[in-house]
TIDO-78001 format. One record per residue: residue in one letter; x, y, z of N, C-alpha, C in turn. Coordinates in steps of 0.1 Angstrom, whole numbers, padded with zeros to 4 digits, always signed. Example, Ala and Ser with C-alpha at 12.3 -4.5 7.8 and 13.67 -1.06 7.14 Angstrom:
% TIDO-78001
A+0132-0057+0078+0123-0045+0078+0132-0033+0078;S+0128-0022+0071+0137-0011+0071+0129+0000+0079;
***
This chain:
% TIDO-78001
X-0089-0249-0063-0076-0242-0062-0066-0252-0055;X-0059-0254-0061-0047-0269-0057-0038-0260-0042;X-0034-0266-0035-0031-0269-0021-0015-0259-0024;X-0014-0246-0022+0001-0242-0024+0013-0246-0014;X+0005-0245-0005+0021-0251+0001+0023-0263+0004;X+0015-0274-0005+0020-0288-0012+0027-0285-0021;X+0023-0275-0032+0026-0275-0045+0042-0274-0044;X+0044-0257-0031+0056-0257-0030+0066-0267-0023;X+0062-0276-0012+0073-0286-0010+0073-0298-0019;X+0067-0297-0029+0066-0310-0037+0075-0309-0051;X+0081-0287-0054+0085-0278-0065+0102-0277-0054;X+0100-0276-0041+0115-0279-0031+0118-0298-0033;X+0113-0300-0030+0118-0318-0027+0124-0319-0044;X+0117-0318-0055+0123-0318-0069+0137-0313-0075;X+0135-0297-0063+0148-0290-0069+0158-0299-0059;X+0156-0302-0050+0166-0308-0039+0173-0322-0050;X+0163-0330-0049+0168-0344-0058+0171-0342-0072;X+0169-0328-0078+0174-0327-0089+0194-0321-0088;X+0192-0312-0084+0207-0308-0074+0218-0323-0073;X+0208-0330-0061+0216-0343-0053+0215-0352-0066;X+0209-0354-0074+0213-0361-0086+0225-0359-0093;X+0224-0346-0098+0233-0335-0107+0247-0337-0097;X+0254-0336-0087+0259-0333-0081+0269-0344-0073;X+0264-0359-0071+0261-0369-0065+0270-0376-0073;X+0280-0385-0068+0292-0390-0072+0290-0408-0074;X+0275-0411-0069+0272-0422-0068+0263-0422-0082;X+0261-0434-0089+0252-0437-0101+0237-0441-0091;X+0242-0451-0079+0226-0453-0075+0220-0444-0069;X+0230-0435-0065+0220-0423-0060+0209-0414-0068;X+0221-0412-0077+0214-0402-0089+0201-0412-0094;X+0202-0421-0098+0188-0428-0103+0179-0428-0094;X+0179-0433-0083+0172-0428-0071+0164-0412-0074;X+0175-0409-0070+0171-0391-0073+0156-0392-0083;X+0165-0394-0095+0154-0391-0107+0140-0400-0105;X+0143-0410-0096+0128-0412-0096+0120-0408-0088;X+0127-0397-0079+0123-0391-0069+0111-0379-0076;X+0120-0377-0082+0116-0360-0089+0107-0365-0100;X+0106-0381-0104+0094-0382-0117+0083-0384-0104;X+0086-0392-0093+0068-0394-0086+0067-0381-0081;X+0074-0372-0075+0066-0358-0068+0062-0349-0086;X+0068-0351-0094+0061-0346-0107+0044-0350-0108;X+0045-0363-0108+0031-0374-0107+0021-0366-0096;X+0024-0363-0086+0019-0357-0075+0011-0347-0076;X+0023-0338-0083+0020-0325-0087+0012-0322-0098;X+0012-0334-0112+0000-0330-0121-0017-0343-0118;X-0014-0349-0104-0022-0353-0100-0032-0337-0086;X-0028-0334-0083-0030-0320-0075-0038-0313-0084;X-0030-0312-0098-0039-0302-0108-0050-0308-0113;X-0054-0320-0108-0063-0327-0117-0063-0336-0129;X-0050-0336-0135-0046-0348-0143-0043-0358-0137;X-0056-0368-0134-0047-0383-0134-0044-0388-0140;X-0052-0389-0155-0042-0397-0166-0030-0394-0164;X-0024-0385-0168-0013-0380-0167+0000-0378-0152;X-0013-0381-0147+0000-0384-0133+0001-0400-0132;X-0010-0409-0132-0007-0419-0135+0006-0425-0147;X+0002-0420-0157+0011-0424-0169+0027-0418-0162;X+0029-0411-0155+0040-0404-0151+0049-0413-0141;X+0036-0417-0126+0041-0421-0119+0045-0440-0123;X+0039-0445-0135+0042-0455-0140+0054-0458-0148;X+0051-0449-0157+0063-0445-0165+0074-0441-0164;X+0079-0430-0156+0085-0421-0151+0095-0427-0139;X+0083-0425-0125+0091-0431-0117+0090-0449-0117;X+0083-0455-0120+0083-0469-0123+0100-0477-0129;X+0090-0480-0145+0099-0483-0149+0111-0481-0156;X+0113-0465-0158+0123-0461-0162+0133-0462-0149;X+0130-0464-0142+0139-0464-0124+0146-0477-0125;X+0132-0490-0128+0138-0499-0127+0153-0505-0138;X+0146-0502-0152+0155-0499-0162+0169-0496-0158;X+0168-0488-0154+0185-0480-0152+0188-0491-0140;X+0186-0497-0133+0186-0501-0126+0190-0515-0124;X+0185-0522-0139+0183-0530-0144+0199-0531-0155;X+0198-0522-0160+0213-0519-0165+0224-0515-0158;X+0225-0506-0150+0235-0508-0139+0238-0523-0134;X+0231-0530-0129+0231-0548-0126+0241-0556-0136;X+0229-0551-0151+0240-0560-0162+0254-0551-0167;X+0260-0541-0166+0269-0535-0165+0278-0538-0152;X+0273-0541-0140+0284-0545-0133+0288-0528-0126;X+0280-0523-0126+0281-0505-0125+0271-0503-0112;X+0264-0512-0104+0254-0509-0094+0263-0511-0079;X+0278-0507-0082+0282-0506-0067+0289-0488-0070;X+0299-0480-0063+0305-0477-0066+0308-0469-0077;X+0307-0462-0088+0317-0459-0093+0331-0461-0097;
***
């Protein structure tokens, strides 16, 4: 039986960075954010027992789609300010 009151601050920290994403006036924040909320995802279906799938998540997810946007903001000239 997976750990609930991990489950629940790992289901809070997500809604928090999904909010401060959504809401957040900054582009580096928001990417931030979202890779916040793809590794505590990773966490969470590593808890349940999928690590393929938390792996593939926390690789995928919070990895390189983080660095990506990240990577594009740079060549856009868009990684300061708004």
């Amino acid at each position: 039986m997976p750990n609930i009151m991990a489950l629940i601050l790992l289901i809070g920290l997500s809604l928090v960075a999904a909010l401060y994403a959504l809401f957040t006036q900054k582009t580096l924040s928001a990417v931030i954010a979202s890779g916040i909320i793809s590794l505590s995802a990773s966490i969470i279906f590593l808890i349940y027992g999928a690590p393929d799938v938390a792996m593939t998540e926390a690789t995928i997810g919070a990895g390189l789609t983080t660095v990506v946007f990240l990577y594009a903001m740079k060549q856009t000239k868009r990684g300061d300010d708004d």
